[in-house]
DSSP file (Angstrom, degrees, kcal/mol; ACC not computed):
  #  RESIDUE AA STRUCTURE BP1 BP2  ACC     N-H-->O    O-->H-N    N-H-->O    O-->H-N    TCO  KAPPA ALPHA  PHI   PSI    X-CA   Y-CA   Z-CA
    1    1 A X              0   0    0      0, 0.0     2,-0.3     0, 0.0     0, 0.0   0.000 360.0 360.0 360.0 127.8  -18.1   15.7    6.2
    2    2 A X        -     0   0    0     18,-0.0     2,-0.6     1,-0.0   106,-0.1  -0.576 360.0-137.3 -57.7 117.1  -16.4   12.4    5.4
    3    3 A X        -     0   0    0     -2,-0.3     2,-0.3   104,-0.2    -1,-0.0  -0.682  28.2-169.1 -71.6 138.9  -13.4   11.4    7.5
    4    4 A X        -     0   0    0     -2,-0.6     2,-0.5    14,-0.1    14,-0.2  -0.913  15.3-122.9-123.8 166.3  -10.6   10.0    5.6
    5    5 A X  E     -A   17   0A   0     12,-1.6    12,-1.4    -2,-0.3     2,-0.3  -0.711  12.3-133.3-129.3 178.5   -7.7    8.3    6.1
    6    6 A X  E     -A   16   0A   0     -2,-0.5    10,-0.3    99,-0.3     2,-0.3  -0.646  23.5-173.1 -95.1 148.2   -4.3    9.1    5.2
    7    7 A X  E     -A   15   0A   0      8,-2.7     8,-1.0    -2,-0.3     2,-0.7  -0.902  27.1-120.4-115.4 151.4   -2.1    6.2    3.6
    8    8 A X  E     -A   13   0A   0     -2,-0.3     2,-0.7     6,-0.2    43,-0.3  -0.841  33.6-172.6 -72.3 100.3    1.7    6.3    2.8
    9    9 A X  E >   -A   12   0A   0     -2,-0.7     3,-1.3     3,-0.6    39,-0.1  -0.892  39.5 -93.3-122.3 106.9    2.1    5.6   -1.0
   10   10 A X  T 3  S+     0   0    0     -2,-0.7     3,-0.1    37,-0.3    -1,-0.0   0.180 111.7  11.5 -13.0  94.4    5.3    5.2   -2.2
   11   11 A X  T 3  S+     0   0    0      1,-0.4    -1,-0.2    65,-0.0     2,-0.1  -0.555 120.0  77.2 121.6 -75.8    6.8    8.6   -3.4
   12   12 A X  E <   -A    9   0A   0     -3,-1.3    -3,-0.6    -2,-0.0     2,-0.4  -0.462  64.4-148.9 -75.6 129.0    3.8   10.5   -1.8
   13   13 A X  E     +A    8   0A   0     -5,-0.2    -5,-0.2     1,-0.1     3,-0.1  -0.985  68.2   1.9-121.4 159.7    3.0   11.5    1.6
   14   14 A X  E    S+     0   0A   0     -7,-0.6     2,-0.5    -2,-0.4    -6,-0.2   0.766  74.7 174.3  89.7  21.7   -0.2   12.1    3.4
   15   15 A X  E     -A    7   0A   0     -8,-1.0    -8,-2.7    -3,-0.1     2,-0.5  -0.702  27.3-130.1 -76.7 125.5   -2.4   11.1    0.6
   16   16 A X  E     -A    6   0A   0     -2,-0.5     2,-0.5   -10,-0.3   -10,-0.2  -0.853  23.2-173.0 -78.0 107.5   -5.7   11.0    1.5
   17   17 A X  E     +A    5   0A   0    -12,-1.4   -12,-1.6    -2,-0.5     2,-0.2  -0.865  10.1 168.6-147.5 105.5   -8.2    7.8    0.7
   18   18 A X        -     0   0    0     -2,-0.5   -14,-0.1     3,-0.2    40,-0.1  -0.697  28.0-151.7-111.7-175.6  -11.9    7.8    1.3
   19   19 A X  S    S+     0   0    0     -2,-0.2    -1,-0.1    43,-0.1   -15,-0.0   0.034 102.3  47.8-128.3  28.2  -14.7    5.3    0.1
   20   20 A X  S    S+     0   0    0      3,-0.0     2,-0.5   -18,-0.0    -2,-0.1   0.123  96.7  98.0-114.2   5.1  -17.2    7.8    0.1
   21   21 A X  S    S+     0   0    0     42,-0.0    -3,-0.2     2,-0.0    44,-0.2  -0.769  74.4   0.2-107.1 131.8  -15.2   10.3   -1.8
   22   22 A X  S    S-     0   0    0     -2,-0.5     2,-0.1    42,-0.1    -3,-0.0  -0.257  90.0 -45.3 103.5 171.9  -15.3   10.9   -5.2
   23   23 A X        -     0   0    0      1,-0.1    41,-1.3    -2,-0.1    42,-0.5  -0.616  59.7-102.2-100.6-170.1  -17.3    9.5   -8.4
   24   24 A X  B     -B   63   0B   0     39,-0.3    39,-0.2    40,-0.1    -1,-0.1  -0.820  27.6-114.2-121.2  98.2  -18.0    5.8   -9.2
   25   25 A X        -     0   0    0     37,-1.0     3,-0.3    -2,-0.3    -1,-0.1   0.118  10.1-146.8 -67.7 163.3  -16.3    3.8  -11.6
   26   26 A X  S    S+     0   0    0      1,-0.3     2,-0.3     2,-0.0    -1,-0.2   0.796  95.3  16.1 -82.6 -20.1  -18.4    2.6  -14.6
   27   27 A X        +     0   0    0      1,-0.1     4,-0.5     2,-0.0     3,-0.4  -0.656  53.9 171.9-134.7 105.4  -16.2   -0.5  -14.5
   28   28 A X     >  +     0   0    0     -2,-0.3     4,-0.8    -3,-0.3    34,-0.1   0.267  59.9  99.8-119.6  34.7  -14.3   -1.3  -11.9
   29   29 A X  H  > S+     0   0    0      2,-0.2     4,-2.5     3,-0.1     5,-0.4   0.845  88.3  51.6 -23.5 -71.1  -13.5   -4.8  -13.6
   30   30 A X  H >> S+     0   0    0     -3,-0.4     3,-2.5     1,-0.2     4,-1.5   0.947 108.8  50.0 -54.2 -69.0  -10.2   -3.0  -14.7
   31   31 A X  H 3> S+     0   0    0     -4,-0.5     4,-1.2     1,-0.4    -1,-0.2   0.648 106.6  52.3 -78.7  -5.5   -9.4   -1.9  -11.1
   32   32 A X  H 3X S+     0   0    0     -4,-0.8     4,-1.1    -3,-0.3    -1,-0.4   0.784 107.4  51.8 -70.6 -31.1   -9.9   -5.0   -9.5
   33   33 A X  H <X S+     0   0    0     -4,-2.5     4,-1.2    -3,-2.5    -2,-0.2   0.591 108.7  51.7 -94.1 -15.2   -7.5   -6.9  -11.8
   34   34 A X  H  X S+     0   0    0     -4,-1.5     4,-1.5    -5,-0.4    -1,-0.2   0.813 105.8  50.5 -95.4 -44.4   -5.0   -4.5  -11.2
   35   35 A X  H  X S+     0   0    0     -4,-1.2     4,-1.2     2,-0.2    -2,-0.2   0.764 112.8  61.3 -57.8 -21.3   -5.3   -4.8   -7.2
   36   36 A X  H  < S+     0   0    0     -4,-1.1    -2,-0.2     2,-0.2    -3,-0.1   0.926 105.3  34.3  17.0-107.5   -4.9   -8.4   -8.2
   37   37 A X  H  X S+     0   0    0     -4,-1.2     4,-2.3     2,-0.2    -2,-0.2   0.574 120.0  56.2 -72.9 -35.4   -1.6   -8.5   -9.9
   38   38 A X  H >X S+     0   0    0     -4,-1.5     3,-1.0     1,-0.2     4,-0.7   0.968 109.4  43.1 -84.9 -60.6   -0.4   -5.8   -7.3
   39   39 A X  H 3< S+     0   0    0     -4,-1.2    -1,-0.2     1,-0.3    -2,-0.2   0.440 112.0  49.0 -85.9 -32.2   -1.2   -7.8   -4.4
   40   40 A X  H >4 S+     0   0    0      2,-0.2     3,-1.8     1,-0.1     4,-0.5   0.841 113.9  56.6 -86.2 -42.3    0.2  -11.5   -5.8
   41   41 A X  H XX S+     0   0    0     -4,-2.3     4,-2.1    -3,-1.0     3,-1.4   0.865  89.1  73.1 -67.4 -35.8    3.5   -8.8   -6.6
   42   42 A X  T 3< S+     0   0    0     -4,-0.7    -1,-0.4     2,-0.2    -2,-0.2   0.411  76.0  76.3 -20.1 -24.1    3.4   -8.0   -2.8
   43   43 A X  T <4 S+     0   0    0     -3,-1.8    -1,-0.2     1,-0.1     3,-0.1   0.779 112.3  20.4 -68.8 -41.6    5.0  -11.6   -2.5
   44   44 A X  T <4 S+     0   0    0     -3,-1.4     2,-0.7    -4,-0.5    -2,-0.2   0.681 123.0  50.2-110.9 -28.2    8.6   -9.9   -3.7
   45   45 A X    >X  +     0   0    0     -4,-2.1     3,-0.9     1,-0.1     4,-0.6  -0.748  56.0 171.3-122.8  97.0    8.4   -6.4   -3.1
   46   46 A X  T 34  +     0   0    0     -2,-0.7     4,-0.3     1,-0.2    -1,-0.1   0.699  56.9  85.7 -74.9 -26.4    7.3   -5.9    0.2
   47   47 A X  T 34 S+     0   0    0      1,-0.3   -37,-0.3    -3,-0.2    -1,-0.2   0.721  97.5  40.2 -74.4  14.3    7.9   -1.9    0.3
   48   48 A X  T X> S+     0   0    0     -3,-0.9     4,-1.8     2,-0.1     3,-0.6   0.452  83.0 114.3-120.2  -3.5    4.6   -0.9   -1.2
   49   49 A X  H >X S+     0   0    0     -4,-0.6     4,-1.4     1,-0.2     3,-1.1   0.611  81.3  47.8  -0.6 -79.6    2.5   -3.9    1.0
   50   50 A X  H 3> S+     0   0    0     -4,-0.3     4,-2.0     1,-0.3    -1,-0.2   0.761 104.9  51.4 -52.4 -50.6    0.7   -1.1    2.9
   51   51 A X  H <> S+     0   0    0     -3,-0.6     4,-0.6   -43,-0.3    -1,-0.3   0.717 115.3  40.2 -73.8 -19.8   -0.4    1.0    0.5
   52   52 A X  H <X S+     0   0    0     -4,-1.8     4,-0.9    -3,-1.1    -2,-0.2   0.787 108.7  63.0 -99.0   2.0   -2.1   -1.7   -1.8
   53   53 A X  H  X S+     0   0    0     -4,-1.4     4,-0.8     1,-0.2     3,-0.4   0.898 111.3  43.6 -68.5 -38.9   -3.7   -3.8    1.6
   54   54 A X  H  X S+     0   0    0     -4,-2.0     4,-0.9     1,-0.2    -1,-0.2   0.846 111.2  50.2 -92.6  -3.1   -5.5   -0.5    2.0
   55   55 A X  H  < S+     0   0    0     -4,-0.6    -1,-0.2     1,-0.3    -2,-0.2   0.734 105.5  56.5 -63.5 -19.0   -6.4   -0.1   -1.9
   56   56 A X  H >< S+     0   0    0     -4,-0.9     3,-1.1    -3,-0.4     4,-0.3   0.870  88.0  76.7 -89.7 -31.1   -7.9   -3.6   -1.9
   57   57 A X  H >< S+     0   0    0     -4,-0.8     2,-3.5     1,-0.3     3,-0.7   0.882 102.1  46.1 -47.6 -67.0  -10.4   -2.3    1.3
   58   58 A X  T 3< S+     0   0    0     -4,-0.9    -1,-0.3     1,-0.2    -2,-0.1   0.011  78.7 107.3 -74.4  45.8  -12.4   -0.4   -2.0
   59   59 A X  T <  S+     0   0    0     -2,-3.5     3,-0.3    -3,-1.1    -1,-0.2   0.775  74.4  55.5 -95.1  -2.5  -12.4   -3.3   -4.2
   60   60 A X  S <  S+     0   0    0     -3,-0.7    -1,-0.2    -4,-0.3    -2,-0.1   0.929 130.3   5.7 -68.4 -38.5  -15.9   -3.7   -3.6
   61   61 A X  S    S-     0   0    0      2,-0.0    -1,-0.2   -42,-0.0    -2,-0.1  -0.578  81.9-178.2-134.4  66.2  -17.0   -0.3   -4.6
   62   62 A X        -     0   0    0     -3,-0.3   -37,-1.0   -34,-0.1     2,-0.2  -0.166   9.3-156.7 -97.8 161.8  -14.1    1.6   -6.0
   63   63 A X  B >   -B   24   0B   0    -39,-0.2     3,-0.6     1,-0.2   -39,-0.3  -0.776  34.6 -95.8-120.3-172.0  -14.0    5.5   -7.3
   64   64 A X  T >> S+     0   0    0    -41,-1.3     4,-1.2     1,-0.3     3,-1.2   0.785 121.5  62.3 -61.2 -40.6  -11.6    7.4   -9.8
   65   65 A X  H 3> S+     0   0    0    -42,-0.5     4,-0.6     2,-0.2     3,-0.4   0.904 100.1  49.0 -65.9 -24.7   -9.8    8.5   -7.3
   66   66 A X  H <4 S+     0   0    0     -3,-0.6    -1,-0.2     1,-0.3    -2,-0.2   0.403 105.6  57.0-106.3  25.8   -8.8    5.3   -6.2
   67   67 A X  H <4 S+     0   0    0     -3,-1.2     4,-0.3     2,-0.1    -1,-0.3   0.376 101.8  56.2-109.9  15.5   -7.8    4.2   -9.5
   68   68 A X  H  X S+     0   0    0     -4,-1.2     4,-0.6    -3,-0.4    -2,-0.2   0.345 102.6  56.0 -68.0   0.5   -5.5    6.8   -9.8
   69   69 A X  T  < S+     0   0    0     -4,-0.6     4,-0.4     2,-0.2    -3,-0.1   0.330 109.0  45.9 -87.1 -10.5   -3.8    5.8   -6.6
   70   70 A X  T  > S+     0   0    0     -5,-0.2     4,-0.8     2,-0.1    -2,-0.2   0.706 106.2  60.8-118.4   8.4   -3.2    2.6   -7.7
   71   71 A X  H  > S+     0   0    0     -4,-0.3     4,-1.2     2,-0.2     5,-0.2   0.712 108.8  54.7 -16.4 -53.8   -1.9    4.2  -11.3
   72   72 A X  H  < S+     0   0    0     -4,-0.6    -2,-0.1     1,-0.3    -3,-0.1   0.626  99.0  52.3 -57.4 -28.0    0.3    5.5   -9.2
   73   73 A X  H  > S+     0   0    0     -4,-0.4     4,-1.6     2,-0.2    -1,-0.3   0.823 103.5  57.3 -35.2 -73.5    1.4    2.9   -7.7
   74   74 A X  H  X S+     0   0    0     -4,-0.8     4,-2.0     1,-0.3    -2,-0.2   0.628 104.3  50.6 -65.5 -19.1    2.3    1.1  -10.7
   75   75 A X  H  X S+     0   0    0     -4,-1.2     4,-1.5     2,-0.2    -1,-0.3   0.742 102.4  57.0 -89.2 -10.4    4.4    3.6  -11.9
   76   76 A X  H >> S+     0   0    0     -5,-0.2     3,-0.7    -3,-0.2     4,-0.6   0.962 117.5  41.6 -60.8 -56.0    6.2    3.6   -8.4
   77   77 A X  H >< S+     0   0    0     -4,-1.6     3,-1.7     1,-0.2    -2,-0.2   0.897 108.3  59.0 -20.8 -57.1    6.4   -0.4   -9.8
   78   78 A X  H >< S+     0   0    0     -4,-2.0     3,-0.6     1,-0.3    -1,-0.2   0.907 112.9  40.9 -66.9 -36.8    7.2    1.0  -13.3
   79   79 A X  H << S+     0   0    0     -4,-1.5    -1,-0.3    -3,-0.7    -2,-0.2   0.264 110.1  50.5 -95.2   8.4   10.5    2.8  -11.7
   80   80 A X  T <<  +     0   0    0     -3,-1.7    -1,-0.2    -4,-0.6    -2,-0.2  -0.239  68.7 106.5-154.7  44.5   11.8    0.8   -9.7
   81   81 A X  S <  S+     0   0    0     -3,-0.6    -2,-0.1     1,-0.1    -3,-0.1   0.860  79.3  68.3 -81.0 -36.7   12.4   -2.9  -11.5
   82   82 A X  S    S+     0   0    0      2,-0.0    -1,-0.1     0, 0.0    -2,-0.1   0.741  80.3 106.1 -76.9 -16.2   15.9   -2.3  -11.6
   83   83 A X        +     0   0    0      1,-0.0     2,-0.2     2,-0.0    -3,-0.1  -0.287  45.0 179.6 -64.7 141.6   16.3   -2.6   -7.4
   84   84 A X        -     0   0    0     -2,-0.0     2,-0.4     2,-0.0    -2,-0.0  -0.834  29.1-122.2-137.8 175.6   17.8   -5.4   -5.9
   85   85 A X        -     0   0    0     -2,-0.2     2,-0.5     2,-0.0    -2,-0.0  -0.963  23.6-172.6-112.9 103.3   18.8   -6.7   -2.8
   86   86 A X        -     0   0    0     -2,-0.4     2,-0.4     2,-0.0    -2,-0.0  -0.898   6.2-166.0-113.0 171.1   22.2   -7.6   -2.3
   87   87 A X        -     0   0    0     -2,-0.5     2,-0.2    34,-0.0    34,-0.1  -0.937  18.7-165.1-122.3 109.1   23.3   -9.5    1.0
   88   88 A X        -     0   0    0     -2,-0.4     2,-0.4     1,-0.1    -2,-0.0  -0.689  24.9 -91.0 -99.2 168.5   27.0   -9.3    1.3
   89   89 A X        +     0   0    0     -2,-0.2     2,-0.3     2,-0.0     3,-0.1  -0.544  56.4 150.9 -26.4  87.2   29.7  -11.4    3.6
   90   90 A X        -     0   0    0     -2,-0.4     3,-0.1     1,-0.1    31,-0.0  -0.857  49.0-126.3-136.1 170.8   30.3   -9.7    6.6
   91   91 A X  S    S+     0   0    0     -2,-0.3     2,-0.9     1,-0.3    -1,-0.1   0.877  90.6  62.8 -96.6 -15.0   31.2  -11.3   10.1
   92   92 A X        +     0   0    0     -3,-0.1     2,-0.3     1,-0.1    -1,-0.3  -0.875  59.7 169.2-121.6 131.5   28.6   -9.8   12.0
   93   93 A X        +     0   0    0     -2,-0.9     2,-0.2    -3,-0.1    -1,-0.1  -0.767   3.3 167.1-143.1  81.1   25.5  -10.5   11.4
   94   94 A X        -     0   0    0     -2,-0.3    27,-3.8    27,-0.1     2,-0.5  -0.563  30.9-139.8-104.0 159.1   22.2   -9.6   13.4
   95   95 A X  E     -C  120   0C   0     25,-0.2     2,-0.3    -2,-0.2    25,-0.2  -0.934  27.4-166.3-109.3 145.9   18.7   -9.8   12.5
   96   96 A X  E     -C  119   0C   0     23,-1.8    23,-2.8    -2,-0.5     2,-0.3  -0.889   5.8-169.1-118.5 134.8   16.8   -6.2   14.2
   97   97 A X        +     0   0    0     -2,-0.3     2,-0.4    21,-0.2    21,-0.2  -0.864  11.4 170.8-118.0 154.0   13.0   -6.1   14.4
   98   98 A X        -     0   0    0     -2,-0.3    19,-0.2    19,-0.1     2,-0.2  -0.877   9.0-169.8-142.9-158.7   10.7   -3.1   15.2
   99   99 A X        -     0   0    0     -2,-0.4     2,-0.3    17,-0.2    17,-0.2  -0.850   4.2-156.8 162.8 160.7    6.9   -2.7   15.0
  100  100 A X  E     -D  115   0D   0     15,-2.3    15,-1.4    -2,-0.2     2,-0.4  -0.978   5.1-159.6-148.2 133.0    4.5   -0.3   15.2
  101  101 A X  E     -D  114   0D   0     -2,-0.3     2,-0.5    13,-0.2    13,-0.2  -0.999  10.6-169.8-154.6 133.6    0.8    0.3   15.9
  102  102 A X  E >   -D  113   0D   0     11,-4.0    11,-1.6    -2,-0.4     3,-0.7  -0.982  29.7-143.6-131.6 100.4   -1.5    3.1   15.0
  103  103 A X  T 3  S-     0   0    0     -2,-0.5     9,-0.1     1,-0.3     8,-0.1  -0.670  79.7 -11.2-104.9 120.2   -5.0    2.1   17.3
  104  104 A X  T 3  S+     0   0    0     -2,-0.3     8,-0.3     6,-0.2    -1,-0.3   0.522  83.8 157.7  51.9  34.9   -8.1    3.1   15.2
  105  105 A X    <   +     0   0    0      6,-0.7     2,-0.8    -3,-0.7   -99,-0.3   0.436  49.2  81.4 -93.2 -26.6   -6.4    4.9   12.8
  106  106 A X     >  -     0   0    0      5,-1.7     4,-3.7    -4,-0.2    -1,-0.1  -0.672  66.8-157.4-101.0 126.6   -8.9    4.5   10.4
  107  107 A X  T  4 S+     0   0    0     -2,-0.8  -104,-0.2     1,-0.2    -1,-0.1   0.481  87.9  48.1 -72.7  18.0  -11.8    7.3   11.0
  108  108 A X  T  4 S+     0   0    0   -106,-0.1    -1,-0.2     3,-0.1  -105,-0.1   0.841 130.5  10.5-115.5 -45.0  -14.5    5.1    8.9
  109  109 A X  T  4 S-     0   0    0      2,-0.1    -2,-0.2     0, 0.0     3,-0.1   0.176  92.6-132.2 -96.2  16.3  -14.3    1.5   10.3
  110  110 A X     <  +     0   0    0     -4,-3.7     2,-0.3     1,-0.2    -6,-0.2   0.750  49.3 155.6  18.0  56.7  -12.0    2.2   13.3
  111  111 A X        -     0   0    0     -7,-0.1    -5,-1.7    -5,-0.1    -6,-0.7  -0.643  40.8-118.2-107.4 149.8   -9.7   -0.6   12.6
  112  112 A X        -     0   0    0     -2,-0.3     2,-0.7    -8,-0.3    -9,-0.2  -0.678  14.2-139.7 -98.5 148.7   -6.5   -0.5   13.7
  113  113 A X  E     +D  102   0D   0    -11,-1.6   -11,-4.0    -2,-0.5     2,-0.3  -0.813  23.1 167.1-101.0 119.7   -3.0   -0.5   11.6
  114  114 A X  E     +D  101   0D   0     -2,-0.7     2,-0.4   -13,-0.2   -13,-0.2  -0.850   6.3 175.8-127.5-178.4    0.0   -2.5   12.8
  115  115 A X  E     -D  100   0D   0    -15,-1.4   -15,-2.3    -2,-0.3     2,-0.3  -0.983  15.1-144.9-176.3 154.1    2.9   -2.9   10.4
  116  116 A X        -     0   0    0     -2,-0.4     2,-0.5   -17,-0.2   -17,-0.2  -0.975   0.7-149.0-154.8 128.5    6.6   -4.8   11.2
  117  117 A X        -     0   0    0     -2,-0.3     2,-0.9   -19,-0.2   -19,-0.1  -0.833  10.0-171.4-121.2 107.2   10.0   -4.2   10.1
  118  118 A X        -     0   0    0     -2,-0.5     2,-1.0   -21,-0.2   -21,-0.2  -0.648   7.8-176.7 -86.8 104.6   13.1   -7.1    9.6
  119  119 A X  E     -C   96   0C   0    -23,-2.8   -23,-1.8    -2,-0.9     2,-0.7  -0.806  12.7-153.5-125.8 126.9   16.4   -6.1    9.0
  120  120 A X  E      C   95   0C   0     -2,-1.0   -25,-0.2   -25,-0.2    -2,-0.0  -0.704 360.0 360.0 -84.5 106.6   19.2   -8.4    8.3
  121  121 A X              0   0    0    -27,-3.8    -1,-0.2    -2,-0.7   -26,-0.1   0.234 360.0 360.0  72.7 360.0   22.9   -7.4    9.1
């Protein structure tokens, strides 16, 4: 039995992501260029960051299952162009941090996940 580990993907939780699981694409040309473009889009839309840092892990060897987690992706993308960020006037105005750290969280290379959150006013 494979361990796998679980990622957060916008929309979805608990989705499960292995890189032994599943079969092998016959091109994976396509799914590299699309972990790409998602990863340079990561520059401006921060809230799916996690879920394609761990998609890029399988760009070396990728399966169908993990281009349908990043198809999925992109339609989180597809459905949510029209969100903005507004920042309004207000007199008080703090910046709040948190962070978070999940030690060896993944059960195939035991690498650990940390992840950090900025919120302004």
């Amino acid at each position: 039995m494979v361990n796998c580990k679980p990622i957060s993907i916008p929309m979805e939780a608990n989705v499960k992501v292995c890189a032994l699981e599943g079969k092998d694409l016959k091109d994976a040309t396509m799914y590299r260029q699309l972990v790409g473009s998602l990863i340079y889009l990561i520059l401006s839309r921060l809230d799916f960051s996690h879920a394609i840092g761990v998609m890029s892990r399988y760009m070396q060897n990728p399966k169908k299952l993990h281009l349908k987690v990043v198809w999925r992706i992109l339609r989180y993308v597809k459905g949510t162009l029209d969100d903005d960020i507004l920042y309004k006037k207000n007199g008080d105005c703090k910046l709040v941090s948190f962070c978070d750290s999940d030690y060896a969280s993944d059960h195939y290379t035991r690498c650990s996940t940390t992840g950090y959150v900025f919120m302004l006013g």
